[in-house]
N, C-alpha and C positions, 0 to 999 in steps of 0.2 A: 724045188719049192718046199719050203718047211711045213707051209701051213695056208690055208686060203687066206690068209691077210697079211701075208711077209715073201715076198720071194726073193733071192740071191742071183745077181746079174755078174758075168764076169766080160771082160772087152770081146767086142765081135767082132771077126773076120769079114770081109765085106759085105753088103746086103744086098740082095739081087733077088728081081722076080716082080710079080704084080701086087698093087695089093687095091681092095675097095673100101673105102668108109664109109662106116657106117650112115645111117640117110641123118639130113639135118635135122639137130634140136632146135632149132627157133622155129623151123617151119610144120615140123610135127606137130608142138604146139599149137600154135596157129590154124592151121589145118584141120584139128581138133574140136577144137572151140569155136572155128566159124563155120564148118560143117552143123552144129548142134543150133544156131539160133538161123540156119536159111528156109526155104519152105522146100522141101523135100530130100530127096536122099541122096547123098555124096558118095564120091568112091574115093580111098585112097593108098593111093599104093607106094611100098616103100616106107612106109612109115615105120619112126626109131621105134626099137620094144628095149626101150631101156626104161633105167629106175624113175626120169623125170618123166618122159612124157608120159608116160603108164598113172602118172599119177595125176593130170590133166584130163589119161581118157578116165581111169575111177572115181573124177571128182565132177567130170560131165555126166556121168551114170547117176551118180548121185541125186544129180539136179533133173532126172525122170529121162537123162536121151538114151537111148536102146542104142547100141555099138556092138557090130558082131566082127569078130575076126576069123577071117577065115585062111588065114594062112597068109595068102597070095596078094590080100586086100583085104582093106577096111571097109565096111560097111556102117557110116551113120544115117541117121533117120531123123533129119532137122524137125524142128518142130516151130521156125519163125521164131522172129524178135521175144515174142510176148507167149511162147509154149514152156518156159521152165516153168520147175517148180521146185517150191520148198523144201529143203534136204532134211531128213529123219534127225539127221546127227550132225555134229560136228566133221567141214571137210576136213580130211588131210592130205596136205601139200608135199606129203614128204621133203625131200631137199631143195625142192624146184623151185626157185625163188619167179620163174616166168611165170610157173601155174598159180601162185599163191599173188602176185602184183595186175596179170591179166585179170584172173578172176576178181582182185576187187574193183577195177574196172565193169567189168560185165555185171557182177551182183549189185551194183549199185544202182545200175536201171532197174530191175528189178521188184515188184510190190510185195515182196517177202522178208522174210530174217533168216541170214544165214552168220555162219563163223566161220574161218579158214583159220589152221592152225598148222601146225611143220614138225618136225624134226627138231634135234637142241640146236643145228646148225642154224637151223632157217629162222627158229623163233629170236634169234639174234642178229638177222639180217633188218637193213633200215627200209620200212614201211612207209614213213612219214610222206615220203617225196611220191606215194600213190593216194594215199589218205587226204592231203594236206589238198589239191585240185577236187577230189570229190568231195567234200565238204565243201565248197568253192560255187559245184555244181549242184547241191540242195541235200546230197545223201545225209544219212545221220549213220555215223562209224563211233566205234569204241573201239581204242588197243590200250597195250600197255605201254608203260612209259610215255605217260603225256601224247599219247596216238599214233605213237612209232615202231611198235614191235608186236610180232604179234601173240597170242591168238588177235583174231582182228573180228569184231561181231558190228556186222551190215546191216541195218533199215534198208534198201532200198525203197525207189519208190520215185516219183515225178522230179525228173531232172532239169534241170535250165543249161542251154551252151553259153560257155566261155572262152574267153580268147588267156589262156595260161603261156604265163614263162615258165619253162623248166631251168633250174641252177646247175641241170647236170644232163649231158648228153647220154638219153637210156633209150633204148626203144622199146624196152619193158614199160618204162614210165608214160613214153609217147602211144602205144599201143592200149594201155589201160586206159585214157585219157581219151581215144579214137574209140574204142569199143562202151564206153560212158556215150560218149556223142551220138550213136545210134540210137542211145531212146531217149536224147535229150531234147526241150523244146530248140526250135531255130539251130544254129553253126555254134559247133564246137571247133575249139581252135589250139593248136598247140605247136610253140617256137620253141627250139632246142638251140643250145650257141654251137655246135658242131652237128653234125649231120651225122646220125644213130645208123644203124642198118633198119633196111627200110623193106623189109620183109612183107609186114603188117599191108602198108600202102603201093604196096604190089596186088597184093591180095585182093584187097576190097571192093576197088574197082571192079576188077575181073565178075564178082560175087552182084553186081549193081548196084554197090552204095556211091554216093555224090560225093566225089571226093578231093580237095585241091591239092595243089602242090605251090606253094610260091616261095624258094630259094629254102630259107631252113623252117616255114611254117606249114604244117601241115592242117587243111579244114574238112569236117564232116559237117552233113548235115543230117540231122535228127529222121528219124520218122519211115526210112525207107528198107522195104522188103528186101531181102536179098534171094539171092538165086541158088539152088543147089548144085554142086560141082563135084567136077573130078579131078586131082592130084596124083601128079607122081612127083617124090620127093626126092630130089636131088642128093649125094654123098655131103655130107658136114666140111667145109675147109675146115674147121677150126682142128676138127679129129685128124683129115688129113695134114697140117702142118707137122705133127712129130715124124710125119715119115719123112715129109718136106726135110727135116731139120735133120732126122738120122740120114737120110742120102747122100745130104752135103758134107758130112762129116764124119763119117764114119770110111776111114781110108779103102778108097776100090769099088765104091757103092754104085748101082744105078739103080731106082726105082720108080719106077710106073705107077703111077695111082691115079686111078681111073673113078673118072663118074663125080666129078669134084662142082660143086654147085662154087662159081667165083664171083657173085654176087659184088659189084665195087664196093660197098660199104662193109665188107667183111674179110676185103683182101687186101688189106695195108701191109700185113707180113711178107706177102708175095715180093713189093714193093721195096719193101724195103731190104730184103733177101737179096734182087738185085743190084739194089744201092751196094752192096756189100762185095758182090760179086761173085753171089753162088749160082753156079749152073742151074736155073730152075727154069722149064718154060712149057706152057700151055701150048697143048697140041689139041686139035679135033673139038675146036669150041664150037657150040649148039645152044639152042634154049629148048627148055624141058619146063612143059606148064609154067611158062612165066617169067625164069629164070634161067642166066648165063649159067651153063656150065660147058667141062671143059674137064680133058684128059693132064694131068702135070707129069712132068719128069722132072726128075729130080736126081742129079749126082753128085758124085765125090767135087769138093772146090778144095785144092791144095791151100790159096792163100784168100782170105776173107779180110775185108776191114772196115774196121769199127765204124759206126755212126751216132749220130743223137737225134734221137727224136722228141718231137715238143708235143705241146698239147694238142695241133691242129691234126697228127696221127695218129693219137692214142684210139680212139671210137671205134676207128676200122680193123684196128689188131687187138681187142681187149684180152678177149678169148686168151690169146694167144701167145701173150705175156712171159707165162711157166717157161715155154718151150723157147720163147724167141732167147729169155737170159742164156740156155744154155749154147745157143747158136753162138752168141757171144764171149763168151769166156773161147770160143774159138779164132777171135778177129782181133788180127791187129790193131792196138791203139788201146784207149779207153771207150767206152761204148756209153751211153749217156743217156736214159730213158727222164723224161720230165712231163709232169700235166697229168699223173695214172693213179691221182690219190683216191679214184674208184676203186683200183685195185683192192683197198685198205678194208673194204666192204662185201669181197666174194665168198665162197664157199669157205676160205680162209683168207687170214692176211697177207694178201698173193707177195705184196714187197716184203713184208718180213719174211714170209714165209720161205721166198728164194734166196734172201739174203742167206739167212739163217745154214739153210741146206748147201747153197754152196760155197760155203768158208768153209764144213765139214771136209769137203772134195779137194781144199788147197784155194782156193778162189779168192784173188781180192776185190770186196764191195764195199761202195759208201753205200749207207743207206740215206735218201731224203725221205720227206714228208710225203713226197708224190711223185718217188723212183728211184733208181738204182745208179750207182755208175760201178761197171765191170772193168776190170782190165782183163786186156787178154796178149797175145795166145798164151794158156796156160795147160799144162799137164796136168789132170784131172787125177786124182787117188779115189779109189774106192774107201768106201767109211758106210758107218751105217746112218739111215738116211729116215723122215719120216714125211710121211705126206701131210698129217695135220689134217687126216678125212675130207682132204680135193682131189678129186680126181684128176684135174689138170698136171698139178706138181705131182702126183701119182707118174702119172706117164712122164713130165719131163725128165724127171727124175730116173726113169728106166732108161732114154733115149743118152741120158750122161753117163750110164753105168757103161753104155757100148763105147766108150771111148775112155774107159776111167784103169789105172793100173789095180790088179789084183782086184779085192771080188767088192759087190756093191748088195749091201743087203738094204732092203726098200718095207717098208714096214707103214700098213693101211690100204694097202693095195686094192680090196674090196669094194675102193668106192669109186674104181672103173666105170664099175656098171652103172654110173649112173648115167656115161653118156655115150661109154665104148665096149659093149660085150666085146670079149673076142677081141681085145687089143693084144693079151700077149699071146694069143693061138697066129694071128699075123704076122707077131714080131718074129716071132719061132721061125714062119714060114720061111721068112724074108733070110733071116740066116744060116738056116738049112738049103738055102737052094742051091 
């Protein structure tokens, strides 16, 4: 490694051995922020201590909730719907586009004035699709860009429920939307046209809020206490799919990765992996507070083939994007992603961005408006490669260097940490063993 933000990958020998992922980023969040408004004191364990959620628990500190870590466990100290308070300063959201679109959610019940504000990545992320329903439900918001970008400065203050379309399947969007609804007058309502991960409306119940489910609308109702709780968080699919991805392809491989939260709304890859025909299969499935998880294997598949996926899959594999193209340049046929013009809005521009990076490698892409088509199977070349400060093309981008001729330099690597300490101390593992 040259440097903390550039390492050089050269092709791996097969991969073998166990490995764990890290605990989930959606539900860390989560976990977080609804520990802070129940009446008394949560426990949580396993929770990520990476770059986003750390800025979810610094930006609940903020708002007066006391969080003690003590290694082994989280310790909050809820304070009820109506125990925040007014933040000294300006939040910040660092990258985490969950912490900064929850929170305008949550701050918007609220009888105070706050602002959330990010990073250069984040302050370029689209706001509007959270701003645009609380304004709907009575808050008074200012951003920039016509009320799209942030910094984003909140009135909260006395809410009414609504019955909201969303144009876009988020469960960021659906969550900020649900978490408004608890201190709104009467049912808040909100339909998605595909079915988000539904992390949030797992949760809430559990906590005692009134909560509906009917096909893709989700309802709350206004006004109710919630419970304090205890959490253990599940390992992240999304983190575990590059190992998913290196097992199947990386010649001789078998890998174990244990402790995988498979939540249906977040395992479309899984799914589609087997459409494909890679060895990959859940062993030792359980529920762990709430949630399916489940041990994966995952090996070498000699011959893979291509698929297309439409818009009615993309929601369940967003995540997952980065890694799945590079699965792809390993399957025969043309490979056909369609319906993923969310991608165009992540941490980066996930379609150009993989476009971009793998035509460096030898790779032929079209690029559309809302996806990729791949042909494959193709002999991968090392080349120097950039991540564009994602962590996701971060790691997929390593997972292709293990199969690429001659050496693969990888350049922004740093921004791992926002969801995966300790990715490449695993990957080490994995082919050392």
């Amino acid at each position: 490694m040259e440097s903390r933000d550039t390492i050089t990958l050269t092709a791996s020998g097969p991969l073998r051995g166990e490995v764990e992922p890290p605990p989930d980023k959606s539900i860390s969040h989560r976990a977080l922020i609804f520990a802070s408004i129940v009446n008394g004191t949560s426990r949580i364990k396993n929770l990520l201590r990476a770059a986003d959620p750390l800025s979810t628990m610094n930006a609940m500190r903020s708002l007066g909730i006391e969080i003690r870590d003590s290694g082994d466990e989280i310790t909050v100290y809820g304070r009820g719907l109506h125990g925040l308070q007014e933040p000294e300063d300006i939040v910040d959201c660092g990258n985490s586009g969950t912490t900064m679109r929850l929170l305008t959610g949550l701050l918007s019940g609220q009888p105070f004035f706050s602002v959330l504000t990010g990073d250069s990545s984040l302050r370029r992320r689209p706001m509007k699709r959270v701003i645009t329903p609380m304004h709907q439900m009575g808050a008074i918001i200012h951003a920039r860009e016509n009320d799209s970008l942030a910094p984003i400065a909140i009135k909260g203050g006395k809410l009414k429920g609504i019955e909201y379309t969303s144009a876009v399947s988020s469960a960021q969007v659906k969550s900020a939307i649900l978490l408004a609804g608890l201190y709104a007058e009467g049912e808040t309502s909100v339909l998605e046209p595909r079915k988000s991960r539904d992390h949030t409306e797992r949760m809430l119940p559990a906590l005692g809020a009134q909560l509906r489910i009917e096909g893709l609308k989700v309802t709350v109702k206004g006004g109710t206490e919630l419970n304090a709780f205890e959490i253990t968080v599940p390992g992240d699919f999304s983190s575990a799919a590059f190992f998913m991805v290196a097992g199947t392809i990386v010649k001789g491989s078998e890998i174990l990765i244990t402790n995988v939260g498979i939540n249906p709304t977040r395992t479309g890859l899984l799914e589609i992996m087997k459409r494909m025909g890679a060895d990959v299969q859940l062993i030792k499935q359980r529920e762990v507070s709430g949630e399916p998880v489940a041990d994966i294997l995952a090996r070498y598949s000699e011959t893979l083939k291509a698929v297309e996926i439409g818009p009615d899959e993309v929601p369940a594999m967003i995540d997952e994007f980065p890694i799945f193209t590079i699965l792809a340049t390993q399957a025969e046929g043309t490979t056909v992603i369609r319906g993923a013009e969310e991608l165009r809005v992540k941490e980066s521009d996930r379609i150009a961005t993989m476009a971009a990076e793998l035509r460096k490698m030898s790779v032929q892409v079209e690029e559309f408006h809302d996806g990729l088509a791949i042909q494959g199977p193709v002999k991968l070349n090392g080349a120097t490669l950039e991540s564009h400060g994602d962590h996701r093309v971060a790691m997929a981008l390593s997972v292709a260097s293990l199969i690429a001729e001659g050496s693969t330099e990888i350049k922004g690597i740093s921004s791992v940490e926002i969801s995966f300490p300790g990715f490449y101390n695993q990957l080490k593992g994995l082919m050392s063993a």
